[in-house]
BABAMAR-45413 format. One record per residue (C-alpha): residue in one letter; x, y, z. Coordinates in steps of 0.25 Angstrom, whole numbers, plus 5000, padded with zeros to 4 digits. Example, Ala and Ser with C-alpha at 12.3 -4.5 7.8 and 13.67 -1.06 7.14 Angstrom:
% residues 2
DRENPA   code     xx     yy     zz
DRENPA      A   5049   4982   5031
DRENPA      S   5055   4996   5029
//
This chain:
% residues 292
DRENPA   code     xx     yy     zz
DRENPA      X   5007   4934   4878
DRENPA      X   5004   4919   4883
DRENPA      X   4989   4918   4876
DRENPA      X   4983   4914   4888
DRENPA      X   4991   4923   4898
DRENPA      X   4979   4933   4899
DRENPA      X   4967   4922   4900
DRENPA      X   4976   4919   4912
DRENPA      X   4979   4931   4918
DRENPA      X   4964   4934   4925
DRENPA      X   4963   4943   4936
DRENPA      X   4960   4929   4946
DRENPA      X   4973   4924   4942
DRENPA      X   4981   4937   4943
DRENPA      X   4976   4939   4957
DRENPA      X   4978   4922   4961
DRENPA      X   4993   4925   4957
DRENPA      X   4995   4936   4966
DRENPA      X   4988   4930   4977
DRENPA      X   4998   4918   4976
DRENPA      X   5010   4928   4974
DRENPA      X   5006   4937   4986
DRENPA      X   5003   4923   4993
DRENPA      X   5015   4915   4990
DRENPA      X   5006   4905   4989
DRENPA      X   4995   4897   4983
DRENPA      X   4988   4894   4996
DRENPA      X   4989   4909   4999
DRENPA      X   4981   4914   4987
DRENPA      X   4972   4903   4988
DRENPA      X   4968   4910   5002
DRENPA      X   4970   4923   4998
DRENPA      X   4961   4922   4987
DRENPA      X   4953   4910   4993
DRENPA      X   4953   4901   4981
DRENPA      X   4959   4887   4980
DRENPA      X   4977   4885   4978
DRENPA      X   4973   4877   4966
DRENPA      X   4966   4888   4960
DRENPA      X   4976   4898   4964
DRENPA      X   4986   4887   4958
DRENPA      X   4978   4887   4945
DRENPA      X   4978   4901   4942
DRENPA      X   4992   4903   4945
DRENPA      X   4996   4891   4936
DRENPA      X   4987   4897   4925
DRENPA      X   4996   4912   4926
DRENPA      X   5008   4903   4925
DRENPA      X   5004   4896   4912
DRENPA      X   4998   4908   4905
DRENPA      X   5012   4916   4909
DRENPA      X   5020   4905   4906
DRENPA      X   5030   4904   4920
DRENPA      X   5028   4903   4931
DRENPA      X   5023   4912   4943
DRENPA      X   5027   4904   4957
DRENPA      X   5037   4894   4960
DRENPA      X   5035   4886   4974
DRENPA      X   5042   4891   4985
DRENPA      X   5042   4882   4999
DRENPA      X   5028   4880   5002
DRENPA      X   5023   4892   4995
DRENPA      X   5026   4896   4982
DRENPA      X   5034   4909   4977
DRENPA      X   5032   4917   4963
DRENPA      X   5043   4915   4951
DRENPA      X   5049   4928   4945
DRENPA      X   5038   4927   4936
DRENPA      X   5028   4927   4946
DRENPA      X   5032   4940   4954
DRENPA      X   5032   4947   4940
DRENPA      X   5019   4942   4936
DRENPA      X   5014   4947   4949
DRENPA      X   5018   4960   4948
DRENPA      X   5010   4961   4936
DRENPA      X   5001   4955   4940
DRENPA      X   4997   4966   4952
DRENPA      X   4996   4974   4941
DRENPA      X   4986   4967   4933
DRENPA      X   4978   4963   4944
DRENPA      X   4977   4978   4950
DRENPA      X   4974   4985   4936
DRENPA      X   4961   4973   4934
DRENPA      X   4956   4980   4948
DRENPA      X   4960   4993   4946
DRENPA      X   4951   4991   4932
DRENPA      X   4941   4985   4938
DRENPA      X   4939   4996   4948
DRENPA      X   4941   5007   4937
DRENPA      X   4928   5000   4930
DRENPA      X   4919   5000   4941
DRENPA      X   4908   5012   4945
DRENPA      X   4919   5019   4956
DRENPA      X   4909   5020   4967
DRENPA      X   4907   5004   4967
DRENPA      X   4922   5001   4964
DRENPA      X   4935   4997   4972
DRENPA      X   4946   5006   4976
DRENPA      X   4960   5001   4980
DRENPA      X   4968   5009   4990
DRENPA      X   4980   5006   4993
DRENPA      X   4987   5012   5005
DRENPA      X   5000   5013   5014
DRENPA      X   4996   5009   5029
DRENPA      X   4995   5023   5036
DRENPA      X   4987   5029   5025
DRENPA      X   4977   5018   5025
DRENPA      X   4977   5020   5041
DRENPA      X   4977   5034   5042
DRENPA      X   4974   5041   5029
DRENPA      X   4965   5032   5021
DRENPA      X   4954   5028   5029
DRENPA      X   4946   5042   5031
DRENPA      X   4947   5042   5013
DRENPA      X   4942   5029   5013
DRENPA      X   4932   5032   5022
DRENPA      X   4928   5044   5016
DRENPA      X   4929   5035   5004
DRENPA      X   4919   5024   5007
DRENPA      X   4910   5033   5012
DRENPA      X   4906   5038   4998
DRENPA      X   4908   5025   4989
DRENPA      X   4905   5015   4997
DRENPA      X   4905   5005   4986
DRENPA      X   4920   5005   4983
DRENPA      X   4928   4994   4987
DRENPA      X   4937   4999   4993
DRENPA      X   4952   4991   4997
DRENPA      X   4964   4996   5004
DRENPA      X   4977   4989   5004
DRENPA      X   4989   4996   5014
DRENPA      X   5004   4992   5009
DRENPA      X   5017   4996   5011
DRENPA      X   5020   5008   5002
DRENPA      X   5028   5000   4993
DRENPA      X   5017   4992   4992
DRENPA      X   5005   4998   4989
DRENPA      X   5013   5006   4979
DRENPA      X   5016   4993   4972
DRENPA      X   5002   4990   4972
DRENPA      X   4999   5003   4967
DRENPA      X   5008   5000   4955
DRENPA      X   5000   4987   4953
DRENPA      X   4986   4993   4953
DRENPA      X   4982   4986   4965
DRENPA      X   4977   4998   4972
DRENPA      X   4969   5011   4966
DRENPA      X   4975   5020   4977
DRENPA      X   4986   5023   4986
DRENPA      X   4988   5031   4999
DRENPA      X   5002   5033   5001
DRENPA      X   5014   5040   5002
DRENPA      X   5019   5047   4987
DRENPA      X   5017   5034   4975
DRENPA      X   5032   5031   4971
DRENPA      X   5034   5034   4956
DRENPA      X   5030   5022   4947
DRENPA      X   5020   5018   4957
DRENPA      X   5008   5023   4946
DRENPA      X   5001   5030   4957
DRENPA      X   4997   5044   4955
DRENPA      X   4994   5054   4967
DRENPA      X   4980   5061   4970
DRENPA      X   4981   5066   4982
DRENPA      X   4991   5067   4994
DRENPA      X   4989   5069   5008
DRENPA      X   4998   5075   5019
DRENPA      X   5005   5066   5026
DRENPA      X   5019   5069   5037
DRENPA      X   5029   5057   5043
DRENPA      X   5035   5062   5054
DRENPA      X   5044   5055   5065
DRENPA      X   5036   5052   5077
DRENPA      X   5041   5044   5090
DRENPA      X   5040   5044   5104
DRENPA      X   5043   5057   5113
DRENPA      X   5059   5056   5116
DRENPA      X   5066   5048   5105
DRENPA      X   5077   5053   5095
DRENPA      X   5071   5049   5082
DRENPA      X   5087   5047   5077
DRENPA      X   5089   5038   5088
DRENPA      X   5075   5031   5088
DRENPA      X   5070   5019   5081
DRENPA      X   5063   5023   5068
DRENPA      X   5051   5015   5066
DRENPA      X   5047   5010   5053
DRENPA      X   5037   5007   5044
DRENPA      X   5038   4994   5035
DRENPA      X   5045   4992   5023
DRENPA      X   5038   4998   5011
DRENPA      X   5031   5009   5020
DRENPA      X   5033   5023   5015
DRENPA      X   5035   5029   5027
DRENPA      X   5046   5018   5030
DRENPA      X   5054   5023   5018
DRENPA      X   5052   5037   5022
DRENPA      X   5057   5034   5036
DRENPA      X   5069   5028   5030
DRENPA      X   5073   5038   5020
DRENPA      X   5072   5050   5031
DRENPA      X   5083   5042   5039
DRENPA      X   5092   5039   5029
DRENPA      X   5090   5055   5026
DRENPA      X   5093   5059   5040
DRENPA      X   5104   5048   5040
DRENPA      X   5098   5043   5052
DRENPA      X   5099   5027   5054
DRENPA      X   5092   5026   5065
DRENPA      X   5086   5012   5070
DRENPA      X   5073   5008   5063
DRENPA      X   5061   4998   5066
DRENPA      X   5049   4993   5054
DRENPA      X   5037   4992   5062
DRENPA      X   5030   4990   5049
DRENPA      X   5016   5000   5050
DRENPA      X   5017   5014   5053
DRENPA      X   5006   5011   5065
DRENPA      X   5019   5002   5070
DRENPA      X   5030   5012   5070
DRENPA      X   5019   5022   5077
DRENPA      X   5016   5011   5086
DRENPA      X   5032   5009   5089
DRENPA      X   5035   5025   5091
DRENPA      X   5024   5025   5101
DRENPA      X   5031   5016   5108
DRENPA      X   5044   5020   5107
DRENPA      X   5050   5013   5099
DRENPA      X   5055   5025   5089
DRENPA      X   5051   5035   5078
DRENPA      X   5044   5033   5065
DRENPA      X   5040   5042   5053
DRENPA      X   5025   5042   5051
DRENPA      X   5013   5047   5046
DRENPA      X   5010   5061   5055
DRENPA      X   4997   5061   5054
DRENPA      X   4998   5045   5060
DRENPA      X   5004   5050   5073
DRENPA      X   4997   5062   5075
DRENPA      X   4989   5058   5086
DRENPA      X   5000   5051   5095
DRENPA      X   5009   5062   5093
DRENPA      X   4999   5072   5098
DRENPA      X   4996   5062   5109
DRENPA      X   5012   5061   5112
DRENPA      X   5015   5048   5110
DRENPA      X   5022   5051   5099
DRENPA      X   5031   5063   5094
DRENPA      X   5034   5069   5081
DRENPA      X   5050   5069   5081
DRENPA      X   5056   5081   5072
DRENPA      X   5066   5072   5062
DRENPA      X   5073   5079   5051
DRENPA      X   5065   5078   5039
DRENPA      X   5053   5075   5045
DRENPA      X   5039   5076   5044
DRENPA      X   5038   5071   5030
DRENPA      X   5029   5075   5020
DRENPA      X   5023   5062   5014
DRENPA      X   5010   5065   5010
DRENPA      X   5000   5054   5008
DRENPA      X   4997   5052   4992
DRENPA      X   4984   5047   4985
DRENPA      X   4987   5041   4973
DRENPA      X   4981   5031   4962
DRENPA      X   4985   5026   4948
DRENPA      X   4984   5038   4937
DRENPA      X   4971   5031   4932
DRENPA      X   4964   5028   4946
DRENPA      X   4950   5021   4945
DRENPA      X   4935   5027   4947
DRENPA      X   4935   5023   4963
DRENPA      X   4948   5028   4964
DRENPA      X   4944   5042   4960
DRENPA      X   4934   5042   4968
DRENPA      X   4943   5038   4981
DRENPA      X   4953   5051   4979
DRENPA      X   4940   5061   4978
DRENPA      X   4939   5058   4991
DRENPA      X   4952   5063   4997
DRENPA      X   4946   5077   4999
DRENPA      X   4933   5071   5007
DRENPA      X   4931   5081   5019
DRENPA      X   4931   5070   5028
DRENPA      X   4945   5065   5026
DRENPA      X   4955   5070   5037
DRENPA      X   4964   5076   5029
DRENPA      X   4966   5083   5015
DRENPA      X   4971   5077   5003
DRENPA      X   4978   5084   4991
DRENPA      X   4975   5079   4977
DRENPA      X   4985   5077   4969
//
């Protein structure tokens, strides 16, 4: 190891070089992280000398990472997730932070009365949600950037460990009067679960049918209504505009779906974390949880 490699590999200058990488450039992290380009140049120059190569090369008017610098970050997500996943671990739980990390329709439709609940009893958590693709927020996972994760089932390698799952159907819902074989399916964006599930039930019915990416789930909702096609969704979602008619529930072979919601974390999860999944069975939450 270089002998001055870890003297320059603090957590500041970690997070400066991630800041330029997500940024593309050093006027972006400057913003971002409201300091000066010449101190964001300084510390990135500093990484370069203690690792010997060199992390960015210039790229029109920005600049791009080097081969070097996309693996450098990949660890260094991880270095920068596990300092703040230990410092939470170390703090009293009740005055510490938690993470969550979420797929956009749980943190719209499943999350907000647990963290409600959630709030109500420690109020002196930090508390942050970041909504991400499933793809992702897996990824992010995997880099200890998050403590928790609502989602569909954790993909194997992902180092995330279930504690509870939830009941959760997709079923195909359109406006009264279309043919789902000969509608548009309405998709959600690339990475989105329920986008690869969508997918994978028409290449299994060998049904090619056109498709449109809308991106949310609240767009291809959005679309249906208007009747533009179908889409697979979240039932519980829908449940209110199908029971008002405006949308209906088309019987599609293979469907509903069975995807329940999992709660996962890492096989060590920290104090405030612990304390977040003993809420799952709070009375006031709308529906039961089953820990794993």
């Amino acid at each position: 190891m270089t002998p001055d490699l870890p003297a320059a590999l603090t957590w500041g200058r970690l997070q400066t070089f991630l800041a330029v990488y997500d940024a593309g450039s050093v006027r972006g992290a400057a913003e971002a992280l409201v300091v000066t380009p010449p101190a964001i140049s300084a510390a990135v120059s500093a990484l370069e000398g203690a690792l010997g190569t060199a992390l960015f090369t210039k790229s029109g008017r920005g600049i791009t990472a080097t081969e070097s610098g996309h693996t450098f970050a990949t660890y260094a997500r991880s270095l920068v997730g596990l300092l703040g996943e230990a410092a939470a671990a170390v703090r009293d739980a009740e005055r510490g932070r938690l993470r969550i990390g979420a797929v956009a329709t749980a943190s719209e439709y499943v999350l907000p009365p647990m963290i409600a609940s959630f709030v109500a009893a420690y109020p002196l958590v930090e508390l942050s949600l970041s909504v991400l693709p499933r793809d992702e927020l897996f990824a992010a996972a995997s880099h200890h950037e998050v403590d928790l994760v609502v989602a569909g089932r954790p993909p194997h390698g992902s180092g995330l460990r279930t504690r509870a799952t939830r009941e959760n159907r997709l079923v195909v819902v359109g406006r009264p009067g279309l043919t789902p074989l000969s509608s548009t399916w309405l998709l959600t964006g690339q990475g989105s679960g329920t986008r690869t599930t969508t997918l994978d039930l028409l290449a299994s019915l060998e049904w090619t049918p056109p498709v449109l990416t809308l991106g949310t789930s609240g767009a291809a909702i959005a679309a249906a209504r208007e009747g533009l096609g179908v889409t697979l969704v979240h039932e519980r979602v829908v449940a209110e505009l199908v029971a008002a008619g405006a949308l209906v529930e088309y019987d599609v072979p293979g469907t509903p779906l069975d995807r329940p919601w999992h709660l996962c974390t890492s096989d060590a999860p920290s104090p405030v974390a612990r304390l977040f999944l003993a809420q799952v069975d709070a009375p006031r939450l709308p529906q039961p949880w089953t820990t794993s």
